[in-house]
C-alpha positions as CSV (number, residue, x, y, z in Angstrom):
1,X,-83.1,-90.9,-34.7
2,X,-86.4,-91.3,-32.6
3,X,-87.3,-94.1,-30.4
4,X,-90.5,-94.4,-28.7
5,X,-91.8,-96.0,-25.7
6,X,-94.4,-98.3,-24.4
7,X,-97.1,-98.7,-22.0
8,X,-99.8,-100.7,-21.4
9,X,-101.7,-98.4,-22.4
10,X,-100.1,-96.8,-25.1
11,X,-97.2,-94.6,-26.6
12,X,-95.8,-91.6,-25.5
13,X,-92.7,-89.9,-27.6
14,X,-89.5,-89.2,-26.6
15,X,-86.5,-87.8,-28.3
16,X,-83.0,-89.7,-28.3
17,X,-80.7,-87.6,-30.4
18,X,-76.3,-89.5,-28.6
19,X,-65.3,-92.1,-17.4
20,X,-66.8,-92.4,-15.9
21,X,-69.5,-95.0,-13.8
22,X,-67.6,-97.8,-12.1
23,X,-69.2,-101.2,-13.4
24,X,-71.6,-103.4,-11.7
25,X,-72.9,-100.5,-10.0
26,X,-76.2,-98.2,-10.3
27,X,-75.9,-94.0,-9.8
28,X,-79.4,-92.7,-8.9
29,X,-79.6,-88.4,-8.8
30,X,-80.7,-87.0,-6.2
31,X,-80.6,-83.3,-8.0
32,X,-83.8,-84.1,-10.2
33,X,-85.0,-80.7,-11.2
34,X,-85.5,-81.3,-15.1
35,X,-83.7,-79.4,-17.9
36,X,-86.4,-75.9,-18.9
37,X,-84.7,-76.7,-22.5
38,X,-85.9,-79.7,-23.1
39,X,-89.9,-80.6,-24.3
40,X,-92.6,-81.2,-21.3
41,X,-92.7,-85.2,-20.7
42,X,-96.8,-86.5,-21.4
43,X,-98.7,-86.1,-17.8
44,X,-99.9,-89.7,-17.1
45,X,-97.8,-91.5,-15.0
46,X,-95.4,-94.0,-16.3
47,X,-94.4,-92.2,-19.0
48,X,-90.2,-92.5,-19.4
49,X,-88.2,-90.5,-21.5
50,X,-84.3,-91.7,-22.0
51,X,-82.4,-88.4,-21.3
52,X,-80.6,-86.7,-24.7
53,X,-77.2,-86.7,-22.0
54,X,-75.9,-87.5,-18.8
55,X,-78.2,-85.8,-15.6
56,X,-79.8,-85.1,-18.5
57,X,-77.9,-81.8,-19.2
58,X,-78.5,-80.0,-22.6
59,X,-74.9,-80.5,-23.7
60,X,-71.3,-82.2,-23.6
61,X,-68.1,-80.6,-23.8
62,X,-65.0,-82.1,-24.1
63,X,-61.8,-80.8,-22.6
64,X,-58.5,-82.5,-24.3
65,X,-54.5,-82.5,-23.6
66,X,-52.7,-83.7,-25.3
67,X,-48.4,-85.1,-25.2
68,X,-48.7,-85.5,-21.1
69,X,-46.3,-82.2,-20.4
70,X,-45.3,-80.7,-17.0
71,X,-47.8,-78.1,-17.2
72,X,-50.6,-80.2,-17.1
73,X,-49.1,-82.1,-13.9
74,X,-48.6,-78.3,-12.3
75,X,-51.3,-76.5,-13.6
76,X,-54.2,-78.3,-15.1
77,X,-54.4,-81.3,-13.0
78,X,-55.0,-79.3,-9.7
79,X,-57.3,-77.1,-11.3
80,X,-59.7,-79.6,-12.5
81,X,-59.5,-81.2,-9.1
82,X,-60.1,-78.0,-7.2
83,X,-63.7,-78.0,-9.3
84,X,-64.3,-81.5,-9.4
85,X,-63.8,-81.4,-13.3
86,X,-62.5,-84.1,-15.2
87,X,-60.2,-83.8,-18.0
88,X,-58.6,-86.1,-21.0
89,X,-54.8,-86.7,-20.6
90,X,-53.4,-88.1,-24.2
91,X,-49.7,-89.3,-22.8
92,X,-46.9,-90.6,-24.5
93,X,-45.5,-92.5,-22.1
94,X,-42.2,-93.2,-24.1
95,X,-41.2,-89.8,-24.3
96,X,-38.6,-88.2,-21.9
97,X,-40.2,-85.8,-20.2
98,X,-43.0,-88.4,-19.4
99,X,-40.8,-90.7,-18.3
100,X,-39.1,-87.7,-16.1
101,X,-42.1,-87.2,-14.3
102,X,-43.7,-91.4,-14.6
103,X,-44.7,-91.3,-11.0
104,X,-47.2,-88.9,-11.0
105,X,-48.6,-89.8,-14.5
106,X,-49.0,-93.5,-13.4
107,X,-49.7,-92.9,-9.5
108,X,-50.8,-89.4,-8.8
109,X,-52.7,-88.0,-11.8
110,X,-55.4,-91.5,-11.7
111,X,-56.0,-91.0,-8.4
112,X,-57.5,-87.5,-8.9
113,X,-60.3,-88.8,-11.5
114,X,-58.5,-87.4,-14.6
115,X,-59.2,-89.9,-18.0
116,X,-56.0,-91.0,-20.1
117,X,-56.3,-91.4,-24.1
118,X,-53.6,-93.3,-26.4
119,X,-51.3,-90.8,-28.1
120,X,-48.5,-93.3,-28.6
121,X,-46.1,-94.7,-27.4
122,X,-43.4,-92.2,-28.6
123,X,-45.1,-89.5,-30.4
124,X,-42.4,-90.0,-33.5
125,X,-45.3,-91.5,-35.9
126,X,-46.0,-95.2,-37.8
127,X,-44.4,-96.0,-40.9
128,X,-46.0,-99.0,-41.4
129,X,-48.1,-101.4,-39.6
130,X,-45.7,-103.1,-37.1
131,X,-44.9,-99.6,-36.1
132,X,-48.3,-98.5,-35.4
133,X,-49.0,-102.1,-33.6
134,X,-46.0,-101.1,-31.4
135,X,-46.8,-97.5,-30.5
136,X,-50.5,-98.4,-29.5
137,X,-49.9,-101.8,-27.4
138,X,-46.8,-99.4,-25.5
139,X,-49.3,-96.8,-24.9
140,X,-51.8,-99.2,-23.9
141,X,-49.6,-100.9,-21.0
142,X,-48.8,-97.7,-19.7
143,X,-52.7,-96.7,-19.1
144,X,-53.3,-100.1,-18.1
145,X,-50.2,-99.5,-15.4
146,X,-51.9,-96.5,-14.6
147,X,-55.3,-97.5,-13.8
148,X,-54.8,-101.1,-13.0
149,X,-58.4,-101.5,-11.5
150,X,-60.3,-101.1,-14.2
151,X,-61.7,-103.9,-16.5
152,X,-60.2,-105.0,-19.9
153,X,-61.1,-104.9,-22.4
154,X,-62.5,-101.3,-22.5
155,X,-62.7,-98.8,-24.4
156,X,-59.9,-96.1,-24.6
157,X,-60.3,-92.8,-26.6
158,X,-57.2,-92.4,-29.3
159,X,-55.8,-89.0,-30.5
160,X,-53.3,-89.4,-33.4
161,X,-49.8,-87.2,-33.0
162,X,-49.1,-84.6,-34.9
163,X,-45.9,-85.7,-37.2
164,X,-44.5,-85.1,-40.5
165,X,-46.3,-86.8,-43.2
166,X,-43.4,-88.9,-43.9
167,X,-43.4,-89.9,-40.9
168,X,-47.1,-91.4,-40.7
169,X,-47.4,-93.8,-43.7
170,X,-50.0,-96.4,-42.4
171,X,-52.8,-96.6,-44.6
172,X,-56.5,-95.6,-43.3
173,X,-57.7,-99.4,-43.2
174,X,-54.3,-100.4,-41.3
175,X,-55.3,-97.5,-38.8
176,X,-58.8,-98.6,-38.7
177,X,-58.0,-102.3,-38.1
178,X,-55.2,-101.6,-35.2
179,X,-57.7,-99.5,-33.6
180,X,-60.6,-102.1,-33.4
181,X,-57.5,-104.5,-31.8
182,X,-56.9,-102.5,-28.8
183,X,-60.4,-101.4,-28.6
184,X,-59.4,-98.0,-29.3
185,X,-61.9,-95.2,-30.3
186,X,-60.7,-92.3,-32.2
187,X,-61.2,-88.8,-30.8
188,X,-63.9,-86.3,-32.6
189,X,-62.2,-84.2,-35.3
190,X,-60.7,-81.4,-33.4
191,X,-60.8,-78.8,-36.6
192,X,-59.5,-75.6,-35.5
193,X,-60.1,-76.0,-31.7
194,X,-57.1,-75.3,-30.4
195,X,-56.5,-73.6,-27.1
196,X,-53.5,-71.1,-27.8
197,X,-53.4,-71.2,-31.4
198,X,-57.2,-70.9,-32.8
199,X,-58.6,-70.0,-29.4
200,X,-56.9,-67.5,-27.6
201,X,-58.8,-66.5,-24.5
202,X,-61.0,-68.1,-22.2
203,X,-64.3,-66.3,-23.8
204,X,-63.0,-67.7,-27.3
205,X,-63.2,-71.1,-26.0
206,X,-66.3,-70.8,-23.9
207,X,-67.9,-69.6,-27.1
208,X,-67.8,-73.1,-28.4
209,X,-68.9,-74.4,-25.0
210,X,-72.2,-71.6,-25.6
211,X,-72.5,-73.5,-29.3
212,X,-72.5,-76.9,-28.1
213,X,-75.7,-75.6,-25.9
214,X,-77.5,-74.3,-28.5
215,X,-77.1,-77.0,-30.8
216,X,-77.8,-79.8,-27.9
217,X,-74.5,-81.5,-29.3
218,X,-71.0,-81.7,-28.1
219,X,-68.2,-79.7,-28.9
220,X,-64.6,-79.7,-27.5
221,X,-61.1,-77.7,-26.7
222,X,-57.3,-79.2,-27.4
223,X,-54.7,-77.8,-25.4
224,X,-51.1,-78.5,-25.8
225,X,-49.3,-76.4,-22.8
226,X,-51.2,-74.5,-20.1
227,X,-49.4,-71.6,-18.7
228,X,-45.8,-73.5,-20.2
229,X,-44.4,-75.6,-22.3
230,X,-45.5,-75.3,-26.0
231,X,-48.6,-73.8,-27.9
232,X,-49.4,-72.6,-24.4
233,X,-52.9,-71.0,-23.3
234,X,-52.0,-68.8,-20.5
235,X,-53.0,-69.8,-16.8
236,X,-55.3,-66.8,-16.6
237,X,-57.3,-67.7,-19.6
238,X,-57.7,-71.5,-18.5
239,X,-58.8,-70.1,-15.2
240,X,-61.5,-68.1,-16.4
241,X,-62.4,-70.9,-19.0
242,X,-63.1,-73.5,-16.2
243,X,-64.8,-70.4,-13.7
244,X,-67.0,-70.1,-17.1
245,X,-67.8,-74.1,-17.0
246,X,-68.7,-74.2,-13.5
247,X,-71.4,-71.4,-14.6
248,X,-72.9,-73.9,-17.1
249,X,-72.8,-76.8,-14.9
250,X,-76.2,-77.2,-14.6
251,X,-76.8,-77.7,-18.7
252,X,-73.1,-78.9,-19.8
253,X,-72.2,-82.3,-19.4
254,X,-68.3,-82.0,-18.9
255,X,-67.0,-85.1,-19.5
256,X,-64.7,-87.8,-21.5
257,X,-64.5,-88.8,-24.9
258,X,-65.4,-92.5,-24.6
259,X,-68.1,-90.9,-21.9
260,X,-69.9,-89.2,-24.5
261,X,-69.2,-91.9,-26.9
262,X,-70.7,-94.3,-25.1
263,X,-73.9,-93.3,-24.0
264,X,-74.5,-91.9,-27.6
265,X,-74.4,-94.9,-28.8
266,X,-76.2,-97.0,-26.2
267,X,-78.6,-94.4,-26.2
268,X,-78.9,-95.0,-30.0
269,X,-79.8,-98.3,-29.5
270,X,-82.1,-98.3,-26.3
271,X,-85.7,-99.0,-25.6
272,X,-87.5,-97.9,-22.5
273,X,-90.9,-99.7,-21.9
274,X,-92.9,-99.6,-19.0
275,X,-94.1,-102.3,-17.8
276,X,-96.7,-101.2,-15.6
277,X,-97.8,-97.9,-14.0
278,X,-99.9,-98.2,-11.5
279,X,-101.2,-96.7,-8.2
280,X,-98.7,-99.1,-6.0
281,X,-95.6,-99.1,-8.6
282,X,-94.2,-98.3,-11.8
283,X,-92.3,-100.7,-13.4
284,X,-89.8,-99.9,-16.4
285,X,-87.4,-102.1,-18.4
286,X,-84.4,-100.8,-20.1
287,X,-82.8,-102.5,-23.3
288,X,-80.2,-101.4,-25.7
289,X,-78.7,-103.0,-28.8
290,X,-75.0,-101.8,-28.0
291,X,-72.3,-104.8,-27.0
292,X,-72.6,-104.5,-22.7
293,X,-69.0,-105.7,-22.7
294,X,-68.0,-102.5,-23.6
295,X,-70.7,-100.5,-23.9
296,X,-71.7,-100.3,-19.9
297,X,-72.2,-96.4,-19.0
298,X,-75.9,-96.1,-17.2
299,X,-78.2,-93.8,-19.1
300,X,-80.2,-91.5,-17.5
301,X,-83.9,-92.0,-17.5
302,X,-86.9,-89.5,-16.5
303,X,-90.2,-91.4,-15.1
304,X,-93.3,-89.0,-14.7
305,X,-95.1,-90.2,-11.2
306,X,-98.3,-89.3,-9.5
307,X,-97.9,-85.8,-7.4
308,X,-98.4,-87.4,-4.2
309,X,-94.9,-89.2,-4.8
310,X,-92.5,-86.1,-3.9
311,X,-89.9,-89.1,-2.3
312,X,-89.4,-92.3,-4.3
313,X,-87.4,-95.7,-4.2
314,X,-86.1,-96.2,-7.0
315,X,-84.2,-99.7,-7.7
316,X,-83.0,-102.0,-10.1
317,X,-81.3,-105.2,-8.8
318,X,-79.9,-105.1,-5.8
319,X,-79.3,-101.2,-6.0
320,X,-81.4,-99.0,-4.1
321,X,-81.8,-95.1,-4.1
322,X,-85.0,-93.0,-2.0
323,X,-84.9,-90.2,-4.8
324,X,-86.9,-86.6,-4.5
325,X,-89.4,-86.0,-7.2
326,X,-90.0,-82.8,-8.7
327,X,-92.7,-81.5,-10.7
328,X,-94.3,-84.8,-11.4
329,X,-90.9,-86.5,-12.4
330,X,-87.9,-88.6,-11.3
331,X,-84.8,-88.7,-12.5
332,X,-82.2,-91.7,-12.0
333,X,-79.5,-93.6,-13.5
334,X,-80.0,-97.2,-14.9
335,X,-78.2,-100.0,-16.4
336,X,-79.1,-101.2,-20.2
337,X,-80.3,-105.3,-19.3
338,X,-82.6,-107.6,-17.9
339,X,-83.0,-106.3,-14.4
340,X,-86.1,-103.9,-14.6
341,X,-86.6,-100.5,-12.7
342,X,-88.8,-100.6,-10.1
343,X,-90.0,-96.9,-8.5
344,X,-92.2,-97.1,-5.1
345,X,-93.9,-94.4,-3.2
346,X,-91.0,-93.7,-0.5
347,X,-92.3,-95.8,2.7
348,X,-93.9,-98.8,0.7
349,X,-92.5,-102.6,0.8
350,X,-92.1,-104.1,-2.9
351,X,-94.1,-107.5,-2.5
């Protein structure tokens, strides 16, 4: 899909292909050095392109874990933390060795930046609707427990268990309407991406990270166990699997599900225009389609700007940011809306 945006004096093309920003606030980058993979942006100043991702990196990957075992309390959680990573917990909060261990799944783990998804309640299945409506909503409370700061509603990423068929006998619609109830979004199809089991080492795994860059999409890992429980990837191969993300940092978006989901979508629906480009200011405005009650993430926008701007102030409401340029562009964060974008020359009053 191809939006395209507006000047005054013109067009100028831009390509948009598709937790976690607290709300009601604006991120501006500071790190603005622009992505070599992506085309150059037109030369007259003005021109905004909405980034393809986040920080606009080339790609998104997706790290998920699912049935909230002990390993991932002792070996993944700390991990991610020690790299500033953020991972996708799917807990079952019903089952026992959750329950064993409640206090750092509803205490510790949120506190560390980690993402929950619903997995159920019990992880036994839904044989029919009422079930289903009673697995979700106890899943629910326990993220809602677990993160009690954040809004409702919002969105929540959903992985279905793995049971026996007989012991999942909803019907696709039944899923599909209990899903749009609790604002649940289900997870990509994971199809043959499983750490442990399809993907054995840490190269196998960064392989589909190395595919995700190429294609400019996103791609994703399951893991069950790390270094215990079951369908285990062993600690040395997770270790060298996140060494081997830090390394792509600078073009891999790691993120969340509902993350990616998000500004996919919003990004599907968004216009930037600029309102005026002049000697004094640019002026953009940012509008998207997508329902902002739950559709909120900032998306990350690229203004060209005359050469003799190497510091900006960029701002949009009552947020604020003095940005570094580079190469004729500035990169920041912004808010889907009404309030417009506003970038100075760093030093000069807006009237």
């Amino acid at each position: 899909m191809r939006k395209r945006t507006t000047t005054a004096g013109g067009t100028g093309p831009h390509s948009v292909p598709r937790h976690a920003a607290a709300a009601g606030t604006l991120a501006l980058l500071a790190a603005l050095a622009p992505s070599a993979a992506r085309p150059e942006a037109p030369d007259r100043p003005g021109a905004t392109r909405i980034a393809a991702w986040r920080d606009d990196k080339a790609a998104v990957f997706l790290m998920l874990f699912d049935d909230s075992v002990n390993s991932h309390l002792t070996n993944v959680v700390p991990e991610l933390k020690r790299r500033g990573m953020v991972g996708t917990f799917y807990i079952n909060p019903g089952a026992g060795w959750y329950k064993a261990k409640q206090d750092a799944w509803e205490k510790e783990v949120p506190a560390t930046g980690m993402v929950y998804g619903n997995h159920t309640l019990t992880h036994s299945g839904a044989k029919d609707a009422a079930q289903l409506e009673a697995e979700l909503a106890g899943c629910d409370a326990a993220i809602a427990r677990a993160f009690p700061a954040l809004k409702t509603p919002r969105l929540v990423s959903f992985g279905r268990p793995g049971v026996k068929k007989e012991q999942w006998l909803v019907t696709d619609e039944e899923l599909k309407q209990a899903l749009a109830r609790h604002h649940l979004v289900e997870r990509p199809d994971i199809g043959g991406r499983i750490a442990g089991v399809t993907q054995k080492t840490g190269a196998e795994i960064l392989r589909l990270a190395d595919q995700a860059l190429e294609s400019g999409g996103v791609e994703r890992i399951l893991f069950h166990g790390v270094g215990g429980d079951w369908l285990s990837l062993p600690m040395p191969e997770f270790l060298a699997l996140l060494d081997g993300l830090v390394a792509r940092k600078d073009r891999l978006w790691v993120t969340d599900p509902i993350s990616a989901h998000q500004y996919e979508t919003e990004r599907a629906g968004a216009e930037a225009k600029v309102l005026e480009a002049g000697a004094a200011r640019i002026r953009v405005s940012l509008a998207c389609t997508a329902d902002p009650a739950l559709y909120d993430l900032p998306l990350t926008l690229v203004t060209r700007v005359p050469a003799s701007w190497t510091q900006c102030q960029v701002s949009q409401g009552k947020a604020k940011a003095t940005v570094t340029a580079a190469r004729g562009e500035v990169r920041y964060d912004a808010r889907p809306g009404t309030e417009e974008i506003v970038i100075l020359p760093a030093g000069r009053q807006e009237r």
